[in-house]
C-alpha positions in Angstrom: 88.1 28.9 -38.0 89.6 25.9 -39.3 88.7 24.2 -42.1 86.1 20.9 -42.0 86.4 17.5 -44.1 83.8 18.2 -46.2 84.4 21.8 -46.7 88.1 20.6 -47.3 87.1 18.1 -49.8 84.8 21.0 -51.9 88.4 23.2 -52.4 89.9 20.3 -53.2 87.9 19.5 -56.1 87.7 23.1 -57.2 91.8 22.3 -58.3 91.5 20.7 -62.0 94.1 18.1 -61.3 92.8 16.1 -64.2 95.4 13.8 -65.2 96.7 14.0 -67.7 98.4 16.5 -68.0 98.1 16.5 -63.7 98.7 20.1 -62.4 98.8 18.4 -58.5 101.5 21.4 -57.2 98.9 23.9 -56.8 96.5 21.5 -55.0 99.5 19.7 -52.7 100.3 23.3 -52.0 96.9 24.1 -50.8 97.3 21.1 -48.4 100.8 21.8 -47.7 100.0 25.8 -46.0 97.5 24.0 -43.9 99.8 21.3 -42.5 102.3 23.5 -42.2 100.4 25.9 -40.3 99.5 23.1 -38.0 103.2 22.1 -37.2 103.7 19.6 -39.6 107.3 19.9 -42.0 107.1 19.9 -45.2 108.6 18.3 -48.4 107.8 18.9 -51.8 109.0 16.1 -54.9 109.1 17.6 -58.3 107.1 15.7 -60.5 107.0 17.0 -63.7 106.3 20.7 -64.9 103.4 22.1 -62.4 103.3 18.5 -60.9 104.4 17.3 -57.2 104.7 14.9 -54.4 104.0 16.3 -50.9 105.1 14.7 -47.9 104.2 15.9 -44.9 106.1 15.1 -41.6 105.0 15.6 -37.3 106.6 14.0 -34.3 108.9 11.3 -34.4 110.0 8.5 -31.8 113.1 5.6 -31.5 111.1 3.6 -29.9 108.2 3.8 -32.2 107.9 4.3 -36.6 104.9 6.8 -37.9 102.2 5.9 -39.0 101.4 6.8 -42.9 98.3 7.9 -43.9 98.5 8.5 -48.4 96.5 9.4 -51.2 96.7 10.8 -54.4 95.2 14.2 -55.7 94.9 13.7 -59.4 91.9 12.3 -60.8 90.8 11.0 -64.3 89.6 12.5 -67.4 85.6 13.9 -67.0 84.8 11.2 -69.7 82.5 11.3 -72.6 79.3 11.7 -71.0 77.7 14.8 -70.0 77.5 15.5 -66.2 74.4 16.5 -64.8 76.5 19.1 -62.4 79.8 20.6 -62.8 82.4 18.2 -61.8 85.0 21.1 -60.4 82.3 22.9 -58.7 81.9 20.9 -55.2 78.0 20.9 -54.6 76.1 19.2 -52.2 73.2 18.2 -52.6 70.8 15.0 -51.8 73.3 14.1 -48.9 76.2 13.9 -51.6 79.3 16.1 -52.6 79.4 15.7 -56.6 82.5 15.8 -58.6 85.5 14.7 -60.5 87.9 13.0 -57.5 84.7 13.3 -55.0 85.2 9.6 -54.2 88.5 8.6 -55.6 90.2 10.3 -53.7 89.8 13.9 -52.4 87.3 13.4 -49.5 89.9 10.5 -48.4 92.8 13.2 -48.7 91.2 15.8 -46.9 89.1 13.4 -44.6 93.4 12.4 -43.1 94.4 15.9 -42.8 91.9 17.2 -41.1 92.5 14.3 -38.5 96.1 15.0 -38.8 95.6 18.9 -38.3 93.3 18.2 -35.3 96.1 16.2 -33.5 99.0 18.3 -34.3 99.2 19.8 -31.1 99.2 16.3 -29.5 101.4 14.7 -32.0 105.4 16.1 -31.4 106.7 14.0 -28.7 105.0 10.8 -30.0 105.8 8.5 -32.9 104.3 10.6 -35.6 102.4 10.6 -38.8 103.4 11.0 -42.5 101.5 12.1 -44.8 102.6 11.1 -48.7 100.1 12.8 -50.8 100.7 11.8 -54.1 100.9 13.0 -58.0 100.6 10.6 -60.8 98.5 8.0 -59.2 96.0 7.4 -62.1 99.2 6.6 -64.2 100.2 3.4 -63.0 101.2 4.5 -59.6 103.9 6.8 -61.3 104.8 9.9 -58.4 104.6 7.2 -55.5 107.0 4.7 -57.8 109.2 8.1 -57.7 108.9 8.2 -54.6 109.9 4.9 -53.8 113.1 5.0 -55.9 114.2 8.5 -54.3 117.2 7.5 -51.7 115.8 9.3 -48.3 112.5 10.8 -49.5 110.2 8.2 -47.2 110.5 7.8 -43.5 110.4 5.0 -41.3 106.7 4.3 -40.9 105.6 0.8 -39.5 101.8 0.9 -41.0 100.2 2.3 -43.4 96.2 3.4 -44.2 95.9 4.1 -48.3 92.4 6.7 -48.1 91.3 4.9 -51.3 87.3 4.2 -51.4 86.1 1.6 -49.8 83.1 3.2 -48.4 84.4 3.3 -44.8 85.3 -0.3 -44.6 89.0 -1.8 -44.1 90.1 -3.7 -47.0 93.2 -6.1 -46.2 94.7 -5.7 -49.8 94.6 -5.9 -53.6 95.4 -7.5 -56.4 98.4 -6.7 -58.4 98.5 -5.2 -62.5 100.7 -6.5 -65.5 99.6 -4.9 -68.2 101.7 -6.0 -71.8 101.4 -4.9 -75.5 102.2 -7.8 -77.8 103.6 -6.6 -81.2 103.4 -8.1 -84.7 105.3 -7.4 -87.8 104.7 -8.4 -90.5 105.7 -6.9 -94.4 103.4 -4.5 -96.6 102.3 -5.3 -100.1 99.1 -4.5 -102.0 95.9 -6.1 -100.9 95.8 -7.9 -104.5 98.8 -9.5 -104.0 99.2 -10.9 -100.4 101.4 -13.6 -101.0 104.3 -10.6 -101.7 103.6 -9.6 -98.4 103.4 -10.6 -94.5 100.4 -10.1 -92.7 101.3 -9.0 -89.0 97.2 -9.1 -88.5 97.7 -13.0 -88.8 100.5 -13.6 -86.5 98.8 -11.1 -83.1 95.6 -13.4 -84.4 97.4 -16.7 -83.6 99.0 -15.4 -80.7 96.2 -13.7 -79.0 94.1 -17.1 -79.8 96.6 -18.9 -77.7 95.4 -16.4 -74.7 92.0 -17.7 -74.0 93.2 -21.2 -72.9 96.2 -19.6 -70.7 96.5 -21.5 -67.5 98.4 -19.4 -64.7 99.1 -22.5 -62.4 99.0 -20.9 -59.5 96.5 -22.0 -56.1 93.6 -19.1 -55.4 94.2 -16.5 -53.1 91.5 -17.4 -50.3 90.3 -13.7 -50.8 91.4 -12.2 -54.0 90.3 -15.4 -55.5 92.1 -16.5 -59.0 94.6 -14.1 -61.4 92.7 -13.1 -64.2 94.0 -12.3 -67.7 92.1 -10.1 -70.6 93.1 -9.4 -73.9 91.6 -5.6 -74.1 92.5 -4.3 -77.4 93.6 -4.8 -80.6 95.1 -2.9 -83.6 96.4 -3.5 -86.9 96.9 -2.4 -90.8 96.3 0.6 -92.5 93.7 0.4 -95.0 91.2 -2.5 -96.7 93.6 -2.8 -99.8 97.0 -3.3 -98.0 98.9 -6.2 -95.9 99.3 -5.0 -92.7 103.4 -4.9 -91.5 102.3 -4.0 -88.1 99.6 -4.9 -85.1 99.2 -4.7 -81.6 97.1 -5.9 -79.1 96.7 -5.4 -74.9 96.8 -8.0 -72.3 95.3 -7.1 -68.6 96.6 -9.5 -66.1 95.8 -9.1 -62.4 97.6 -11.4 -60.1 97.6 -12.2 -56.4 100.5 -11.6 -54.3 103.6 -13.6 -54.6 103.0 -13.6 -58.2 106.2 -13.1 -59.6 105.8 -10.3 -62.7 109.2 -10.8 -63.9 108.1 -14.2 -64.2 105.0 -14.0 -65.5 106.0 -11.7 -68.2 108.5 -14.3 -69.4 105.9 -16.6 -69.6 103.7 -15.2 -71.6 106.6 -14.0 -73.9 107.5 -17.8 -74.4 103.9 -18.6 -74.2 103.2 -16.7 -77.5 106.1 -18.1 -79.5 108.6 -16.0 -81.7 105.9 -14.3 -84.2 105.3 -11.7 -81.2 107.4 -9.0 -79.8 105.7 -8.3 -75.8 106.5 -5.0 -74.1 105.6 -4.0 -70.8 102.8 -1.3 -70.3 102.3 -1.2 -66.3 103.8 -3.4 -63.6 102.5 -3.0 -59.9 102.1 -5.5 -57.6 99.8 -6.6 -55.1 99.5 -6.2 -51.2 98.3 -8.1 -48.4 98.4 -7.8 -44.6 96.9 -10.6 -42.7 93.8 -10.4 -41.4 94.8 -11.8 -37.8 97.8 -9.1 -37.4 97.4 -7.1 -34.5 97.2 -3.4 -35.9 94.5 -4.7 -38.7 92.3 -6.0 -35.5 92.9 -2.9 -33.8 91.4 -1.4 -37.6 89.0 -3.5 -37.5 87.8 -2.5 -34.2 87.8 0.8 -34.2 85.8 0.8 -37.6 83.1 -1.5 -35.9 83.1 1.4 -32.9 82.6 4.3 -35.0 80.5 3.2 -37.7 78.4 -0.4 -36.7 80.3 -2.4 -39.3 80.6 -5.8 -38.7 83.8 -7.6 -39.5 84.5 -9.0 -43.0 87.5 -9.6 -45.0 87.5 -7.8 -47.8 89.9 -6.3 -50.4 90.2 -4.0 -53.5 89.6 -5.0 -56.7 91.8 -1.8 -58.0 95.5 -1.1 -57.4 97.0 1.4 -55.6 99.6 3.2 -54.7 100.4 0.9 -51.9 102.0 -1.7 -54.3 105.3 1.5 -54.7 105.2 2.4 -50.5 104.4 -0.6 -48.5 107.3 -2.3 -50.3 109.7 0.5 -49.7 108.4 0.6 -46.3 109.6 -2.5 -45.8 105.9 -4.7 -46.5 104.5 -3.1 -43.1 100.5 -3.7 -42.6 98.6 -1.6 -44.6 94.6 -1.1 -45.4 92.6 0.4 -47.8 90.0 2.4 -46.3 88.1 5.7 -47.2 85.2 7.9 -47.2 84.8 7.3 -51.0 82.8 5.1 -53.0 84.7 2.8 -55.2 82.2 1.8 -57.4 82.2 5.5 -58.2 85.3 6.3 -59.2 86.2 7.3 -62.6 82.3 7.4 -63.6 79.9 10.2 -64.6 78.3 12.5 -61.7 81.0 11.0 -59.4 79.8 11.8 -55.6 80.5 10.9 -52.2 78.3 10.4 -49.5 78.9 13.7 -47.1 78.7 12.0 -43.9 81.0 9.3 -44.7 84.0 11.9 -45.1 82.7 13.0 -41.3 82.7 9.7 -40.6 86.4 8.8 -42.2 87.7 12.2 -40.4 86.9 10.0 -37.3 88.1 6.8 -37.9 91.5 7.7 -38.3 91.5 9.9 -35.8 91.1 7.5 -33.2 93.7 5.2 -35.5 96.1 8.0 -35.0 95.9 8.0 -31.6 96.1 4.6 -30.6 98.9 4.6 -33.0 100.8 7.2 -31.3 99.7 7.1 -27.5 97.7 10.2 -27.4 
């Protein structure tokens, strides 16, 4: 008998894909015997030692691209917390699957094949899906990036649906990340004697001061709102008695689309003056479809069918790995939406809600469909 969404979603938490250090291959391999059963080609992307990108190909039309459903299997560290269950174990109870990747984004992942399995059949002579299932995700995006910069390893797909949680609601984008490490040296010298010495504590102090007041100049995004910027940690110096010769500190910066990161990096460099060295730490951008295209209506509609939801626009407040594939799609529509719930992710007792996955194996079902003329 084949395999459900939920039951799906239970193996697929079973893997330990915890990253780091990753271990996706055995996981995308599980996935892979079952598309390929179903029809679909296959193509695995080394990623590492025990690590891979999957992408899974069915159909195929001139007239018409695929459609691209993605997600990622690896999931965060368990945290420092004690779970109440065990996070590899899959149980449901209370109406809920618990478990690390339960929301971000396993029931997503197996909530699209199962839809893609179930078409198969339907699905050779028509325009097609792909399926990019990913490694590396929680890593800044790295096995789509990989991806991305692989001559020939995407298709030609002309939408794509990212199975990220958003608790069964279409989100029309994201924000972008800059993430930069600003670097301070400075000279050691004993703590009695700090005038022999050059304290890098001082200059990240008068650089990161210079942070609070920083003014992107740029007009809101009428629904991402404003970029934000946070200074997240900071470092320095060895001991009590010493002049520190070296600190550090993090800036989080998350900007709208058409924020330039080249740019913005410069900026800041120049903004913080010579006493700092700034290095870049992650760099994805954002994504945005417009609300009033055609195939997010269509979304938008079907969701409203199958699940009463009335029509809002709405986006993430995470990235994804949308900002590596929708621009080496060619910036074709795209939407974040899946089973998951994203104020879940990453936390303690992680869960999703078991009839949303039911509910998400439908949704893009009917998407496929429409999508392909079947």
């Amino acid at each position: 008998m084949a395999v459900g969404p939920v039951e799906l979603t239970q193996e697929l938490i079973r893997f330990d894909t915890v990253n780091p250090p990753g271990n996706e291959r055995v996981c995308a391999e599980h996935l892979g015997a079952l598309l390929e059963d179903a029809g679909f080609d296959l193509t695995y992307h080394d990623f590492g030692e025990g690590r891979a990108n999957l992408i899974a190909r069915i159909g195929g039309s001139d007239a018409r691209p695929a459609l691209c459903f993605t997600g990622h299997v690896d999931t965060v560290p368990l945290g420092l917390q004690p779970w109440s269950v065990d996070p590899f174990a899959g149980e449901i109870s209370d109406g809920k699957l618990w478990g690390r990747g339960s929301s971000d984004m396993k029931s997503g992942v197996a909530a699209f094949t199962v839809a893609a399995i179930s078409l198969a059949g339907e699905l050779k002579d028509s325009p097609g899906l792909e399926l990019v299932i990913t490694a590396g995700e929680e890593t800044a995006c790295a096995g789509a990036f990989d991806l991305a910069e692989k001559n020939g390893a995407l298709g030609n797909v002309g939408a794509v649906i990212v199975a990220e949680p958003s608790s069964n609601e279409p989100w029309v984008g994201h924000k972008g990340a800059l993430w930069l490490k600003g670097i301070a040296r400075g000279v050691t010298a004993h703590g009695s004697m700090p005038e022999q010495g050059v304290n890098a504590i001082y200059k990240a102090a008068r650089a990161m001061s210079k942070l609070e007041d920083f003014d992107f100049n740029v007009a809101r995004h009428p629904v991402l709102g404003a970029p934000t910027l946070n200074v997240g940690t900071m470092t320095g110096g060895i001991n009590v008695n010493s002049v520190p010769d070296h600190a550090e500190f993090t800036i989080d910066m998350r900007t709208i689309p058409d924020q330039n990161h080249d740019r913005l990096r410069d900026q800041i460099a120049s903004y913080l003056g010579d006493e700092v060295e700034v290095e870049t730490m992650i760099d994805v951008g954002g994504v945005w479809t417009e609300p009033e295209a055609d195939w997010m209506q269509e979304v938008f509609g079907i969701v409203s069918e199958k699940t009463g939801w009335s029509p809002t626009i709405e986006a993430a407040t995470y990235f994804t790995d949308a900002s590596a594939l929708t621009p080496a799609y060619g910036g074709v529509p795209t939407v974040v939406l899946g089973p998951g719930e994203a104020a879940l992710a990453h936390q303690t007792d992680e869960y999703c809600v078991v009839e949303r996955i039911d509910e998400a194996t439908d949704i893009y079902t009917e998407i496929a469909k429409r999508w392909c003329g079947v």
